[in-house]
N, C-alpha and C positions, 0 to 999 in steps of 0.2 A: 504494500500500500504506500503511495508518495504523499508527501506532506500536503497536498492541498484534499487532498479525501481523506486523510486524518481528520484535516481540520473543519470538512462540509460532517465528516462522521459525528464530530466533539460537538461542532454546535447543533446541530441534527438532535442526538442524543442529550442534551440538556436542556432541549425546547421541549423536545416532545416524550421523553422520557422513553424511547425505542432504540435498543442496542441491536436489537438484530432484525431479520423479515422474518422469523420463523414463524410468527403469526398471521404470515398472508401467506400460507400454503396456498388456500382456494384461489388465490390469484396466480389458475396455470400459463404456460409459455403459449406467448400469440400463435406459433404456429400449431397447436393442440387444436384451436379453435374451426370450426366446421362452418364459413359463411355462408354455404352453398344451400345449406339443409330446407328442403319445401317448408313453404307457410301453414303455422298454425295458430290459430288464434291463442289456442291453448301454452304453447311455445312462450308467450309474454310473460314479462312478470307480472305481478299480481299487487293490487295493492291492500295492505291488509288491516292499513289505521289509517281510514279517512280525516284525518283529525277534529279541531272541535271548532263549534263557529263562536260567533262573539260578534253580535251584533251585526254587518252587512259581512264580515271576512271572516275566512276558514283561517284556522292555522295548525301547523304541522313541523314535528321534532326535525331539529334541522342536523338528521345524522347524530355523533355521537357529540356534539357540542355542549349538547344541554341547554342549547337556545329554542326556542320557538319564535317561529316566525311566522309571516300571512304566505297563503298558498300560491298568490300572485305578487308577481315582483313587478314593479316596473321598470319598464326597460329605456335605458338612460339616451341609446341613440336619438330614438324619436324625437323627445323634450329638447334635443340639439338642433332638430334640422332645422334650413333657410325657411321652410314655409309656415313654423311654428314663432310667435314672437317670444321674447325674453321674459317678458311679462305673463304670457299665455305658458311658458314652461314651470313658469314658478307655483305658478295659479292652479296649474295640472298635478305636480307633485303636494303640495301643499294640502290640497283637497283627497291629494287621492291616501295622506296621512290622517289628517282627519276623520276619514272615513274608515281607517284602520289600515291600510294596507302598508307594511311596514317595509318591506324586503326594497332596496333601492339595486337597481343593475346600472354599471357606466362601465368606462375604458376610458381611460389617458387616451386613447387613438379617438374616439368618438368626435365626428365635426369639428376637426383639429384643435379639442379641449371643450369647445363649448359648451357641447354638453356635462360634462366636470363642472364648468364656471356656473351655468343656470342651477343645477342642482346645488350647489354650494350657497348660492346665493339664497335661495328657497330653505335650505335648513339653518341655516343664521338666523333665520328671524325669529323669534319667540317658542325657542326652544322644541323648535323641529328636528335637531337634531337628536335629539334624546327620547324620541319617540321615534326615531327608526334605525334600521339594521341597514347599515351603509356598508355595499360590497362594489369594487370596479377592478379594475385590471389592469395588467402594464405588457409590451409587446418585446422585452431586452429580454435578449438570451444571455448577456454576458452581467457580469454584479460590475461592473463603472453605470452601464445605463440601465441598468435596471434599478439603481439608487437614485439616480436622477429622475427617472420619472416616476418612482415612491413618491420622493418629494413635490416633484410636479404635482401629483394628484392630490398629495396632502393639502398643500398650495389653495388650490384649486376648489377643492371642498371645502373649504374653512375648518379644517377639524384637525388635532391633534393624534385622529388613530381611523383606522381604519377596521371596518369590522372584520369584512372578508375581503383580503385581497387573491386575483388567481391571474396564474400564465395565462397568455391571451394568444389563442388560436395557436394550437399544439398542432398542429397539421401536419408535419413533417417527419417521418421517424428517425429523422437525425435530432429533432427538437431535445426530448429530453435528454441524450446526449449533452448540448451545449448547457442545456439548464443546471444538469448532475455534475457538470465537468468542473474541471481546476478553472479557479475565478467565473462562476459559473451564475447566473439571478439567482437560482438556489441561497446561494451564501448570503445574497440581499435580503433574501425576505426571511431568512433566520436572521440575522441581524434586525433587521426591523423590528421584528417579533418578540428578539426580545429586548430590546429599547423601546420598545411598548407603544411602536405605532403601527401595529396590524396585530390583528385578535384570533385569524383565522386563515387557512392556507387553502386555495385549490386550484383547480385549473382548468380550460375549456379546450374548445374544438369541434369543428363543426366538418371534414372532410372523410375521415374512413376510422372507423369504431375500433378497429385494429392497430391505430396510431395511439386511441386512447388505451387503449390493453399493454401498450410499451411503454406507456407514462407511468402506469400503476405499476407495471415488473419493473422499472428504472427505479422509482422512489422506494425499492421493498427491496432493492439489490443494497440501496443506502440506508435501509433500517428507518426509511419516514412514511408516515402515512399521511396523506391528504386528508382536510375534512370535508372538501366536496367535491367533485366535477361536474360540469355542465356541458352537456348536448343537445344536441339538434333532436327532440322526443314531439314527433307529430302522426296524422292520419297516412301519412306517405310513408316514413320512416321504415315500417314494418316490412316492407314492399322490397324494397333495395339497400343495402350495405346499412342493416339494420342497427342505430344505437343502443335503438332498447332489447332485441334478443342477445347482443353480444355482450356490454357492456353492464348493463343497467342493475342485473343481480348478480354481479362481482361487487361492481359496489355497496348496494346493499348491504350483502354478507361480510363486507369489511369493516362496516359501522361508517360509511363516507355519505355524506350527504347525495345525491342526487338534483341538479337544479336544469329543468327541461327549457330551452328555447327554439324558439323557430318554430312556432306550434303554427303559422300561419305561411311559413316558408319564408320569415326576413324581407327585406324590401317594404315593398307596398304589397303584400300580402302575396305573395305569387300562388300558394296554395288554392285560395281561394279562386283564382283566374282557370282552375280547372272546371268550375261550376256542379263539383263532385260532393260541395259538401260545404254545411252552412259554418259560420262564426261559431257558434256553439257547441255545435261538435268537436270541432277541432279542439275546443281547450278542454271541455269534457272530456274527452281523449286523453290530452295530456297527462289532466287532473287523475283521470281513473289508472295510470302507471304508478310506481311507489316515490313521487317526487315530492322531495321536500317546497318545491318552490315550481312554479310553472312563469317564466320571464315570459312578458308583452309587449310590447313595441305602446306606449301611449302617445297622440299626437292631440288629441281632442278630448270634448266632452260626453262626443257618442262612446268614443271607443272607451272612457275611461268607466265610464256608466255599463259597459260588453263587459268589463271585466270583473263587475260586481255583482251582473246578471250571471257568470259563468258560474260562480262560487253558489248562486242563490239556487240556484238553481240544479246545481251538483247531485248525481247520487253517485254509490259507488254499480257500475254497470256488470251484467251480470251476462256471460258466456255471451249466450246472444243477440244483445246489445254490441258488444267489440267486435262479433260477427258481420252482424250487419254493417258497421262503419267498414271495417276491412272490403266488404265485398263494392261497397260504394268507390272503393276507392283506388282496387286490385288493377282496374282495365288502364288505368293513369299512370298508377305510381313505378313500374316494374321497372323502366327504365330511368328515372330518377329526373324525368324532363320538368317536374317540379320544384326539384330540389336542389338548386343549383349551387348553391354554397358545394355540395356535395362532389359535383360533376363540371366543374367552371373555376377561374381564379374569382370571378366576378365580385366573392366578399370578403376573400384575402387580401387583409391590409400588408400584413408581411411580407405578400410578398413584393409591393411594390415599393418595398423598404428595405432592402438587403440590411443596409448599415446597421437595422435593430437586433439583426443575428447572428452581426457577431463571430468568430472564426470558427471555422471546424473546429470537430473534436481533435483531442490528441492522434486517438486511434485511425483517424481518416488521413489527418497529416501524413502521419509514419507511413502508412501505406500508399496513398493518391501518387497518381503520374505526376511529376514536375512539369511545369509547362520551361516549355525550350525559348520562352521568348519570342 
């Protein structure tokens, strides 16, 4: 072992109190994995604590944290974009605390920060902050900028910690490589963590379910466990290069949070552009998976009102309910032509950012062709 995985080991193991992976046996080697296998409804996980409501909002254990949170996050891109004003984003987060929903989603990348600044701006005011669970993201694979944009986001939000911070768009299987490696964002957000400006670790990704199956054997090669990950969990999902059949109960079974997005396919709703299947379904769907959290995209007052209808309207769905959505949605989904994050760069910010990722691994160094110049 060389001194800089002693030293991801030592701080690793004093945060989180895990000296070895022995306790993620059930987290076996991506290639064990079978993506091929026919659709079965029954094949999903199952969700088995719909949690408890409280007035307009569900809420539900967020993994092994010992937090609870609301079942809907809001999703911090939207309250960013040009067509939304500054005022109309503060007005949306603001209300949509009020009204209980607690779980806030951003990225340091989101509408080059702004979305960070309006959310920031909305929790400063009369103790908005402390009535919600502040989670965002940062896109450095190396610990120089992955500390940099810690603090950017800190910045940014007005707040002194962060509840849940996560790697942002894990897509690559070289990713957790550079995150685990010598001078690695790893080493960031254990330091952060325990300088006590993030409360909570996970990570995302939206591209192939078997990228996130190497983030989970990378961080258990190093003896850490994540407390959540977040996917791309929708009515399409099931269909092609499935999150929720591969991934979803590994996590589980690990005690990791679960946090569903894309329930509408990202963008401007692309899912729904099949005509396969209403608003409601879709996040019912989500909801009825074992997610701590199901993210939404808020831009309005309709949709912030969708998301409270989704919760109110909730049950947990029974064989032939998931049946039926599946079948509605089998003749579309196979090829992934709705799910583009999945099948496209189209929502990879990374990759139009090399510089956030930073050098190879050791292990690709030593071995890669020299270029001749």
């Amino acid at each position: 072992m060389n001194r800089r995985d002693f030293v991801l080991k030592t701080l690793i193991s004093a945060t989180t109190g895990l000296a070895a992976p022995s306790a993620w046996c059930a987290l076996k080697r991506v290639n064990d994995q079978d993506a091929g296998t026919p659709l079965r409804s029954s094949s999903l996980p199952r969700l088995t604590d719909p949690g408890e409501m409280r007035g307009e909002m569900l809420y539900r254990k967020l993994g092994d944290t010992g937090e609870n949170v609301s079942a809907i996050g809001l999703g911090g891109s939207h309250i960013g974009k040009t067509s939304v004003t500054e005022a109309g984003g503060i007005r949306l987060i603001q209300e949509a605390i009020d009204r209980g929903l607690t779980f806030m989603d951003n990225s340091w990348d989101y509408n080059e920060g702004e979305s960070e600044i309006r959310m920031g701006k909305a929790l400063a005011e009369s103790g908005y902050r402390d009535k919600a669970f502040v989670m965002t993201k940062i896109d450095g694979r190396g610990k120089d900028i992955a500390t940099r944009q810690i603090e950017t986001s800190l910045s940014r939000l007005k707040t002194d910690h962060i509840d849940l911070l996560q790697h942002h768009e894990i897509l690559r299987f070289d990713d957790p490589d550079r995150i685990f490696g010598p001078d690695g964002a790893m080493e960031a957000f254990v330091e952060a963590k325990q300088n006590g400006k993030i409360r909570f670790v996970g990570f995302t990704g939206h591209k192939d379910p078997r990228v996130h199956l190497y983030m989970l054997e990378t961080a258990a090669r190093h003896g850490f466990k994540f407390d959540t990950v977040q996917m791309p969990l929708n009515v399409m999902d099931a269909h092609f290069r499935s999150f929720a059949r591969l991934v979803v109960s590994r996590a589980i079974d690990a005690g990791i949070a679960v946090l569903g997005m894309k329930s509408f396919g990202g963008a401007d709703g692309i899912i729904l552009k099949s005509n396969a299947i209403d608003p409601l379904d879709c996040l019912h769907y989500s909801l009825n998976l074992p997610t701590s959290v199901v993210v939404t995209g808020i831009d309005s007052q309709k949709i912030l009102n969708q998301a409270f209808d989704a919760v109110k309207t909730f049950h947990p769905l029974d064989e032939g309910e998931v049946t039926a959505i599946l079948a509605k949605t089998e003749a579309v989904a196979g090829d992934g032509q709705f799910e583009l994050f999945k099948t496209s760069s189209h929502f990879d910010t990374t990759a139009r950012h090399p510089d956030w990722l930073g050098d190879d691994s050791p292990a690709v160094r030593k071995l890669a062709p020299q270029s001749s110049g």
